[in-house]
C-alpha positions as CSV (number, residue, x, y, z in Angstrom):
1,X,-59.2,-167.2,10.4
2,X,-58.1,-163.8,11.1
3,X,-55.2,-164.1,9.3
4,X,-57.1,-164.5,6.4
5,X,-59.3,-161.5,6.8
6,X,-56.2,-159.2,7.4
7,X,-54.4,-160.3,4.6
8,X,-57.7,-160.3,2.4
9,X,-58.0,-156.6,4.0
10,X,-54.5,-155.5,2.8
11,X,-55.3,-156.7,-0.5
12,X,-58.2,-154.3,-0.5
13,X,-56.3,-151.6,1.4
14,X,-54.1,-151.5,-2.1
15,X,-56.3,-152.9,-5.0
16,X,-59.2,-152.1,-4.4
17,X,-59.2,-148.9,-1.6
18,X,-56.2,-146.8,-3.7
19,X,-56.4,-148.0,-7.3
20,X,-60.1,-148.4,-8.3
21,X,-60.9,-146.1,-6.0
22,X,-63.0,-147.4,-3.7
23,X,-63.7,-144.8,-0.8
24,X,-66.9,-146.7,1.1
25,X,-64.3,-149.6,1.9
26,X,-62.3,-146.5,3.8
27,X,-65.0,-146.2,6.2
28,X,-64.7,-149.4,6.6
29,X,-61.3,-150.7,7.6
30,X,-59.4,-147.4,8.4
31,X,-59.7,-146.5,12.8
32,X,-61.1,-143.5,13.6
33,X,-58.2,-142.9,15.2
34,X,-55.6,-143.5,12.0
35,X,-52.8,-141.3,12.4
36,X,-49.2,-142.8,11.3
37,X,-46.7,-140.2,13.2
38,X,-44.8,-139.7,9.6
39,X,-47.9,-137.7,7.9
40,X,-48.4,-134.1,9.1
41,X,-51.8,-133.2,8.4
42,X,-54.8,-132.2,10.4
43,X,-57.2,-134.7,9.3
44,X,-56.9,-138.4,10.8
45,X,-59.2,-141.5,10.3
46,X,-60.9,-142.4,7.2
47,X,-60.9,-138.4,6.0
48,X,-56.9,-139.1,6.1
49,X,-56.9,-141.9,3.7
50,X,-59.2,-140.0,1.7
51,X,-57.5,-137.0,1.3
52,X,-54.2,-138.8,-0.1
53,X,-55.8,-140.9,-2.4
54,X,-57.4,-137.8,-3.9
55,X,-54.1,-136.3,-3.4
56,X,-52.3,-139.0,-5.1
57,X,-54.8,-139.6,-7.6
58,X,-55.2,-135.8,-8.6
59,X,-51.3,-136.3,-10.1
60,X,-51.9,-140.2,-11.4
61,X,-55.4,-140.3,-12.4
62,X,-54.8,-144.4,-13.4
63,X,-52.9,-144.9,-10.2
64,X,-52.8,-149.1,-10.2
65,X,-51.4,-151.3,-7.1
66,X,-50.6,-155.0,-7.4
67,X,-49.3,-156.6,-3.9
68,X,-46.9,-159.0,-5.3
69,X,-46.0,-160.4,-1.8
70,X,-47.5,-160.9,1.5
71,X,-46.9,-162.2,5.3
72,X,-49.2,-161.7,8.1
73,X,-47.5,-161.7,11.9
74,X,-50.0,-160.7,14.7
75,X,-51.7,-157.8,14.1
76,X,-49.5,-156.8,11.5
77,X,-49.3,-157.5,8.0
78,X,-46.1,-156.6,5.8
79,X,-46.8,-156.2,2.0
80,X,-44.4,-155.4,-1.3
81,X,-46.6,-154.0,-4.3
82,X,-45.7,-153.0,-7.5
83,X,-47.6,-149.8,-8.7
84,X,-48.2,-147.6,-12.4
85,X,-49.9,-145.0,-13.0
86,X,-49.7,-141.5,-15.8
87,X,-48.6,-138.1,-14.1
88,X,-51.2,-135.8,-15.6
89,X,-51.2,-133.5,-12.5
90,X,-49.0,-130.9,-11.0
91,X,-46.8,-131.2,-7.7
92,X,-44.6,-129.7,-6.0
93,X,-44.2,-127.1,-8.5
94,X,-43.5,-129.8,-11.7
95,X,-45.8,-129.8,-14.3
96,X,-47.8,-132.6,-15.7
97,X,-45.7,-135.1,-18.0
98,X,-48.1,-137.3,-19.3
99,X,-45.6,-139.7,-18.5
100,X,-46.5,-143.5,-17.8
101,X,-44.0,-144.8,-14.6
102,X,-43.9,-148.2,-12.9
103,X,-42.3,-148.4,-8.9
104,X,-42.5,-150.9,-6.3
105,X,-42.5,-150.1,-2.6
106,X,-43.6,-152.3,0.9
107,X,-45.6,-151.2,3.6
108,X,-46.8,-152.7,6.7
109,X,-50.6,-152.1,7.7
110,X,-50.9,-152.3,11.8
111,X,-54.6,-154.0,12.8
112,X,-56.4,-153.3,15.8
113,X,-58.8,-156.0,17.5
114,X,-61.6,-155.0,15.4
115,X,-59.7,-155.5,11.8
116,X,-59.3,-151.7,11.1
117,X,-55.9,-150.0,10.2
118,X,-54.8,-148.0,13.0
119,X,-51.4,-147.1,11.7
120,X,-49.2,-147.9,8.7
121,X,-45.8,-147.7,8.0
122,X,-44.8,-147.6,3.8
123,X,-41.6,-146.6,1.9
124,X,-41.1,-146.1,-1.4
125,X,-38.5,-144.4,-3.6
126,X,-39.9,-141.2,-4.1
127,X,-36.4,-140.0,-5.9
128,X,-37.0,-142.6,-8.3
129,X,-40.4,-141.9,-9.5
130,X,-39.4,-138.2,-10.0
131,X,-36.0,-139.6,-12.4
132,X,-38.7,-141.9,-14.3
133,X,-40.6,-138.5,-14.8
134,X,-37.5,-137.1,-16.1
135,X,-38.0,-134.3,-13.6
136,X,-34.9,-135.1,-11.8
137,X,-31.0,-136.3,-12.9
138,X,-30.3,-140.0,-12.4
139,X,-29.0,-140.2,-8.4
140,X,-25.6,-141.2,-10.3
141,X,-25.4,-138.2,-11.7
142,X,-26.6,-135.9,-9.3
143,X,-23.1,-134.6,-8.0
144,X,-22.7,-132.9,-11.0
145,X,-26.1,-130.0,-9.8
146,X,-24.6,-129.8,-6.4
């Protein structure tokens, strides 16, 4: 049984909590106490999670994520997605490129006894997203700037 409602709340944690958004169901499954040790910011807890998906969402307004492949062990449940979405915001200094990308990335969403997130651990190739933006060379080629 509580496999099912951690994997049903990782599900949510991408499909519905980043890509509709849906910011009440932050409240609810994000810990107070939501801090992953890789994210230097002030905020933690729900006000976190919220920040980055406006964050995100500010440079991919259509931001989408489908999990495409799922395993629950313990309290942990490790997740591949595939995601989409149209940079029509600025960051880090590049300019908006109206540009629709696809990228795939995993994550692992840490539970505590009372089915909230209390950590997470995600990778993604960020290089990658910024070459389908064209804002970068390929990686193969990227000797030649250097």
């Amino acid at each position: 049984m509580k496999e099912k409602i951690l994997i049903e709340l990782s599900y949510d944690w991408f499909e519905r909590m980043w890509s509709i958004p849906e910011f009440g169901l932050v409240d609810k499954i994000v810990d107070a106490e939501y801090c992953p040790n890789w994210i230097y910011m002030d905020e933690k807890g729900p006000e976190l999670v919220k920040h980055e998906i406006k964050y995100f969402r500010s440079i991919f307004p259509d931001l989408k994520f489908k999990v495409t492949d799922i395993i629950n062990q313990d309290e942990k449940v490790w997740l591949r997605y595939k995601a989409n979405g149209t940079q029509k915001g600025s960051f880090w200094g590049f300019k908006p490129t109206n540009k629709f990308i696809e990228f795939e990335g995993v994550a692992i969403l840490h539970f505590n006894d009372r089915n909230q997130v209390i950590d997470l651990w995600e990778s993604y190739c960020f290089y990658d997203i910024l070459e389908k933006l064209k804002l970068v060379p390929p990686f193969s080629e990227l000797h030649e700037y250097l």
